[in-house]
C-alpha positions in Angstrom: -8.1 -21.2 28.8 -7.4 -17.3 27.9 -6.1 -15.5 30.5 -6.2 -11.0 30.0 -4.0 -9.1 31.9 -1.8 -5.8 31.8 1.7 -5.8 31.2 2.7 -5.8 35.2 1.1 -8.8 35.5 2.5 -10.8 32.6 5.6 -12.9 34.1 3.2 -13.4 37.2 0.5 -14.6 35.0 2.3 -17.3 32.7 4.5 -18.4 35.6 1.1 -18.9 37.6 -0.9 -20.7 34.9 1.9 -22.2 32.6 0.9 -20.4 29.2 2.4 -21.4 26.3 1.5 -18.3 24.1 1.5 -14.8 24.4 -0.6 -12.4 22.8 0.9 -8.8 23.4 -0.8 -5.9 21.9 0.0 -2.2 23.0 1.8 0.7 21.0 5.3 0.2 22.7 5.8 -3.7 21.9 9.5 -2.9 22.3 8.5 -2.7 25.9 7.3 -6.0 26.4 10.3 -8.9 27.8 8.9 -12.2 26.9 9.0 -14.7 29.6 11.9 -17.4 29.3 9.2 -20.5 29.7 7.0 -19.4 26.4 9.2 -20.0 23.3 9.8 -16.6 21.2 7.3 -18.4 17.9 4.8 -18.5 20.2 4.8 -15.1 21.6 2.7 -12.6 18.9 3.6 -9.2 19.6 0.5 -6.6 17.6 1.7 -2.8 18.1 -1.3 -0.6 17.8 -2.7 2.1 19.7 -5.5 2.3 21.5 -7.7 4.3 18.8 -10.6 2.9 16.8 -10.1 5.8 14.2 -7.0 7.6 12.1 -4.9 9.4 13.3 -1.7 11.1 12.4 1.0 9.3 14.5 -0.7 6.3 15.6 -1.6 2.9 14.4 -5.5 2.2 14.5 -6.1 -1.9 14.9 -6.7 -3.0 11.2 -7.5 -6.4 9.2 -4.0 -7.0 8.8 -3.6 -7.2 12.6 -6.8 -9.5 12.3 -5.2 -11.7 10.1 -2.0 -12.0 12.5 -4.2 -12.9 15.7 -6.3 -15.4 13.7 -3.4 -17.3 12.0 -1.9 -16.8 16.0 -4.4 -18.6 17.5 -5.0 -20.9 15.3 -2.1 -22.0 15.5 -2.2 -22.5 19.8 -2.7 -26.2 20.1 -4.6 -25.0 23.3 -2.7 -28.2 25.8 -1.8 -25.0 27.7 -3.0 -21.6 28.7 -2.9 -18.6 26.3 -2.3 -14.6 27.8 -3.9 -12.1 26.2 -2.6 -8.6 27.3 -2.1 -4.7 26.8 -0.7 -2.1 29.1 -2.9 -1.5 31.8 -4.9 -5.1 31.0 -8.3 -3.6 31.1 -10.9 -2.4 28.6 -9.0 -1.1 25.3 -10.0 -1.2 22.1 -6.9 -3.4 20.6 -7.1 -5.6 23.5 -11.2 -6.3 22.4 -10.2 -6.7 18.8 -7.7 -9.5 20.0 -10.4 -11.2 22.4 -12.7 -11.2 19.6 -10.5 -12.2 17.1 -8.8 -15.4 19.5 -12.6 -16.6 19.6 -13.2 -16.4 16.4 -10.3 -18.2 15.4 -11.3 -20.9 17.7 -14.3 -21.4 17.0 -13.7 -21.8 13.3 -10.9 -24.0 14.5 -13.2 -26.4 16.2 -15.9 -27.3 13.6 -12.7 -28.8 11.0 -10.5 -30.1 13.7 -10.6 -31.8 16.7 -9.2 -29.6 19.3 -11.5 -29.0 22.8 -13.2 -25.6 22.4 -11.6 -23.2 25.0 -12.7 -23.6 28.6 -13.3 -20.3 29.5 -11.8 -16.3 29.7 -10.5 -15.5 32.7 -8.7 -11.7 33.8 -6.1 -11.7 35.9 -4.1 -9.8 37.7 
């Protein structure tokens, strides 16, 4: 199962569903204090902003952040929960590129091996 949520609700989140993985993605990773029961490889921390365009300053989402969340996921042996999250934990555009991108990966992941497909997406908090 994928759980989303915003940064607040991240120690709440994995305590309350036992996550294994982490997938932060927000400008200020730096920010972000990993929860002691997820092991540091299995926290992915993608600092972008929360553009889908250029700009001087910022970091746009781009394939090579693509490339991080796919070989992420597919690297979640999915016998536990996986957090998704941003800042605020709602509709930004880096958080949707890391959605879509954890689906992807698992879906290509379960036509060549046999791992369950995910169960569901669920928001919280």
């Amino acid at each position: 199962m994928i759980h989303v949520c915003s940064l607040a609700a991240l120690p709440e989140t994995v305590r309350a569903t036992g996550a294994s993985h982490i997938l932060t993605v927000m400008a200020n990773v730096d920010q972000v204090q990993r929860p002691e029961s997820v092991h540091p490889a299995n926290h992915l921390k993608v600092q972008v902003d929360d553009i889908t365009e250029q700009m001087d300053g910022f970091v746009v989402p781009s394939d090579s952040h693509i490339e991080q969340v796919l070989n992420f996921v597919r690297g979640w042996d999915r016998n536990a929960p996986l957090v998704v999250h941003c800042y605020a934990g709602i509709s930004r555009s880096p958080l949707r590129l890391s959605v879509r991108s954890t689906h992807i990966a698992m879906k290509s992941q379960s036509r060549g091996k046999s791992a369950p497909p995910p169960r569901s997406l669920r928001r919280t908090g």
